[in-house]
C-alpha positions in Angstrom: 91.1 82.4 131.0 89.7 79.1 129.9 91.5 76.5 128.1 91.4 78.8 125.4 89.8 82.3 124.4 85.9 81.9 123.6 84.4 83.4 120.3 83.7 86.4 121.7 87.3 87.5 122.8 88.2 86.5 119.3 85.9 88.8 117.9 87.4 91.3 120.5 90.6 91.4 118.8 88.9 91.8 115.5 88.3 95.1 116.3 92.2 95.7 117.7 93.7 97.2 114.4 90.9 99.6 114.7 92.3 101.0 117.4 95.7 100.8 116.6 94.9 103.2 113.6 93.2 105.5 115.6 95.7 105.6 118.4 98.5 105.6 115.7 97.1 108.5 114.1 96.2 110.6 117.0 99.6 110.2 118.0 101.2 111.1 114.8 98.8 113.6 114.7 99.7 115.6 118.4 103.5 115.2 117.1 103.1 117.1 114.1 101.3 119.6 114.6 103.0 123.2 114.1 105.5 121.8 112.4 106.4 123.2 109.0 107.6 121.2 105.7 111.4 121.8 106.7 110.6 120.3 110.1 109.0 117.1 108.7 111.9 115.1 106.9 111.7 111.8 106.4 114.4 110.9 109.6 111.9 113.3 111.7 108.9 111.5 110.3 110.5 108.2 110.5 110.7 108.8 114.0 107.0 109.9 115.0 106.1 106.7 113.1 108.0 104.7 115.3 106.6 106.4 118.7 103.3 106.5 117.5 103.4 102.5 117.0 104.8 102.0 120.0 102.3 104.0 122.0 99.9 102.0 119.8 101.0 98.8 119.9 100.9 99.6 124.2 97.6 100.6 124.1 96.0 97.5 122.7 97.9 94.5 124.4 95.6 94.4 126.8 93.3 91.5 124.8 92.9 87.9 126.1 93.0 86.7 123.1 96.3 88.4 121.8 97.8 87.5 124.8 96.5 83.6 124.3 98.1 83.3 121.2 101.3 84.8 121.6 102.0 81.9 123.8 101.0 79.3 121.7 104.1 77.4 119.8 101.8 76.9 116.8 101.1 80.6 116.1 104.8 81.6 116.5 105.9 79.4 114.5 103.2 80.9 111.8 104.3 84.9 112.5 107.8 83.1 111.9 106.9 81.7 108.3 105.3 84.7 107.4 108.1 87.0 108.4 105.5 89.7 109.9 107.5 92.6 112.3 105.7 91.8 115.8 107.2 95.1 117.4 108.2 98.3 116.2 111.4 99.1 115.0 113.3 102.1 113.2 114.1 100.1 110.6 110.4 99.8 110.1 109.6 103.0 110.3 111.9 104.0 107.7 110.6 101.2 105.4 107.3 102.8 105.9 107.8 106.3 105.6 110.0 105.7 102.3 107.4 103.8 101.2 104.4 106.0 101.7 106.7 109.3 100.2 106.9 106.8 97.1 103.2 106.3 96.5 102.0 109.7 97.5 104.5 112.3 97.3 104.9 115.1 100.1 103.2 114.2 103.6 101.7 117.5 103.8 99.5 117.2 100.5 98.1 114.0 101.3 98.1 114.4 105.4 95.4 111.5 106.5 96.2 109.1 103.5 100.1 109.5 104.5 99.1 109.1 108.1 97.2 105.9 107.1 99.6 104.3 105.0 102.2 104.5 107.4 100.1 103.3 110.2 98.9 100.3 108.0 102.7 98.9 107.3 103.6 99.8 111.2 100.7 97.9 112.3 100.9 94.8 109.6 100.8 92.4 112.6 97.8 94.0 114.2 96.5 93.8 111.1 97.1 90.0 110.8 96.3 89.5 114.5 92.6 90.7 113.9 92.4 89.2 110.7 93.0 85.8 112.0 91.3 85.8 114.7 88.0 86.5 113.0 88.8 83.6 111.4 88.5 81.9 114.6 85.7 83.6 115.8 83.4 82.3 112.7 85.2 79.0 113.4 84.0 78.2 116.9 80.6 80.0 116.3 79.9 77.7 113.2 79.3 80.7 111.0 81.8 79.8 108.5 79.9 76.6 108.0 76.2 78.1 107.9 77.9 80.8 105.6 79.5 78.1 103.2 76.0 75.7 103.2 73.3 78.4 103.5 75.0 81.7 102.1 75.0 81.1 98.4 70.8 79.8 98.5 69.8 83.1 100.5 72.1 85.6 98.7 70.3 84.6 95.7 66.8 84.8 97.1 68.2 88.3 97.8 68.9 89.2 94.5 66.0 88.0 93.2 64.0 90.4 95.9 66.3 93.5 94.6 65.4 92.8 91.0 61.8 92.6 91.4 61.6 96.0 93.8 63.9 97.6 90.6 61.0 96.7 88.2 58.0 97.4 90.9 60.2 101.2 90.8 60.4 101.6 87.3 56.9 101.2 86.7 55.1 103.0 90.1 55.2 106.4 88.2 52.6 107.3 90.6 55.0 108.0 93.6 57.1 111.1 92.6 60.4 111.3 90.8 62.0 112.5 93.9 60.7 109.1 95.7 61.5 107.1 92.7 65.1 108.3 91.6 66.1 107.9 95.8 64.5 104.3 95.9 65.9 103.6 92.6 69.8 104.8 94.1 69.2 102.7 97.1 68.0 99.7 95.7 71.1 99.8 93.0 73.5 100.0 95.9 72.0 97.2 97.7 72.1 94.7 94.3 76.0 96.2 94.3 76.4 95.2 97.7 74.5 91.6 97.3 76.9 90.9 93.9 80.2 91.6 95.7 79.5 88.9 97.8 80.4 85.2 97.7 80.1 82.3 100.1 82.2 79.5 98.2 82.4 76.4 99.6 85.5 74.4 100.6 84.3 70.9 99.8 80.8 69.2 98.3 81.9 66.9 101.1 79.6 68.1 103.9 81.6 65.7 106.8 83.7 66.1 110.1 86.3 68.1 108.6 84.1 70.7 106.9 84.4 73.4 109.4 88.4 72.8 109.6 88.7 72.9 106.2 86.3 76.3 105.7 88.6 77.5 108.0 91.7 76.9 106.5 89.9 78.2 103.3 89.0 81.3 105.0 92.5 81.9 106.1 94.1 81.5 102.7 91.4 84.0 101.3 92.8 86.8 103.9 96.6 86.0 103.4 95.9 86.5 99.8 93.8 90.1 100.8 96.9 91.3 103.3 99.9 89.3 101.7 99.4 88.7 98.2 99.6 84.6 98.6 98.0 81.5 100.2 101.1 81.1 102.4 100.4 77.4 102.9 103.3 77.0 106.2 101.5 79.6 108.2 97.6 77.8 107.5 99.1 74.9 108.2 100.4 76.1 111.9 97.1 77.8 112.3 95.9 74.7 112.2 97.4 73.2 115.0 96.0 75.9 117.8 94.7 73.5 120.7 90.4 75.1 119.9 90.7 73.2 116.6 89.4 69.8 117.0 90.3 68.1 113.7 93.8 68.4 111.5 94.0 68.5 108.3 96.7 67.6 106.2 99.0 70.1 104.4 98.0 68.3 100.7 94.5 69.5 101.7 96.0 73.0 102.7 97.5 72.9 99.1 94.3 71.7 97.2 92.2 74.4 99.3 94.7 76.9 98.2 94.8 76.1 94.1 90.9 75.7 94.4 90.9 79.5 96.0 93.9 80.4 93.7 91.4 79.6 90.6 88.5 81.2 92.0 90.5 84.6 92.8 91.8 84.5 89.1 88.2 84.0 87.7 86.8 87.3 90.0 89.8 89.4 88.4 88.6 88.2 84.9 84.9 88.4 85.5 86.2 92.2 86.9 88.3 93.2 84.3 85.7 91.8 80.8 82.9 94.1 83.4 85.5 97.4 83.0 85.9 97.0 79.8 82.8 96.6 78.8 81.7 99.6 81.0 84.3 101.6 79.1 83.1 101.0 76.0 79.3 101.8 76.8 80.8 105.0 77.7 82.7 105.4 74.4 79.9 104.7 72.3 77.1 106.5 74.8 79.7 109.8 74.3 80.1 109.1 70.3 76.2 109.1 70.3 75.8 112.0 72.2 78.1 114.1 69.9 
């Protein structure tokens, strides 16, 4: 390997916990068969989650890139802050098992969510491995910098395209309903698509330390996706990994991480006034209809 894994391998691993949760559940899967409810306690359970990690966990560690950073201080040292399990355990399993038997109940009503849940606590640092590293990927690529200066000026040219082919619909009623009502669906799912997406930008400051600090940003969004928090410490050791050429300071960690903070309290606002409002069209489209 090179002085350290190219784009490509990063994107590699990406793709690991896919395969993890395939392999997990495949696993699980050949272990309980036949077995009835009696058979399928949480000890007994606890235990196929366990071997089905572990087969897991084996079948995957053959990536460069995983390999790469496991030896690097810096990412170590982040795993550390975080506290994330980076083998599996019994004492893991047990936390998993309990946990999924408290959200869903019985493992045989609710077979391939149960399965999933399991596998998604077993395989947390999968999880975090291929999180990060696409991360990384978009770093060295540049993406993460075309994303944050271009992404916002062509989403809304897209936008704009969707809302004109909704009107051109509405008013072709010379293609049949049939065509119109599919085109219509389509179209609606595609403006869906186009709103849930954002490209926000780090800094207005477009200089050296743009692409570390879009970066760093882009990390702090996923720890708040997978761990509920910016977890400053760990994007600060991230940081330090020898592909990235400029540091940044942990005050700019913490500024990146209020700005990203506000902007993730503003989506759950702007999500919750669009519920209910959607609730009460349907209240007062249900009063009018009775």
């Amino acid at each position: 390997m090179s002085e350290y894994p190219t784009a490509e391998q990063f994107s590699a691993l990406f793709n690991s916990y896919n395969r993890y949760e395939e392999v997990f559940i495949e696993k699980w899967r050949a272990s309980t068969q036949g077995l009835y409810d009696d058979q399928l306690s949480l000890k007994k359970l606890s235990a196929i989650a366990e071997e089905s990690s572990r087969v897991a966990f084996k079948t995957i560690n053959e990536y460069n890139a995983q390999i790469w950073l496991s030896s690097q201080p810096s990412f170590t040292l982040a795993v550390g802050a975080l506290g994330l399990p980076t083998s599996s355990t019994p004492q893991a399993a047990e936390r998993a098992v309990a946990s999924a038997a408290r959200l869903l109940g019985s493992y045989k009503n609710h077979d391939y969510r149960f399965t999933c849940q399991v596998a998604g606590m077993m395989g947390i640092y999968q999880k975090y491995l291929a999180g990060v590293a696409e991360c990384f990927a978009n770093y060295l690529t540049g993406r993460s910098v075309r994303a944050a200066t271009q992404g916002e000026r062509v989403l809304e040219k897209m936008r704009t395209l969707t809302s004109e082919l909704q009107q051109l619909i509405s008013g072709a009623d010379f293609f049949s309903e049939r065509a119109r009502e599919s085109l219509r669906i389509n179209i609606e799912r595609a403006a869906t698509d186009l709103d849930r997406l954002n490209y926000p930008s780090a800094s207005k400051r477009q200089d050296a330390r743009l692409r570390e600090r879009l970066m760093a940003s882009e990390i702090i969004r996923f720890h708040h996706d997978i761990l509920g928090g910016p977890m400053n410490r760990a994007v600060f050791q991230l940081m330090g990994l020898p592909f990235v050429k400029g540091q940044i300071e942990m005050r700019t960690i913490e500024r990146l991480a209020n700005a990203e903070g506000a902007r993730i309290e503003a989506r759950t606002k702007a999500k919750r006034e669009a519920t209910i409002e959607a609730m009460a069209k349907e209240r007062k489209r249900i009063s009018s209809a009775s």
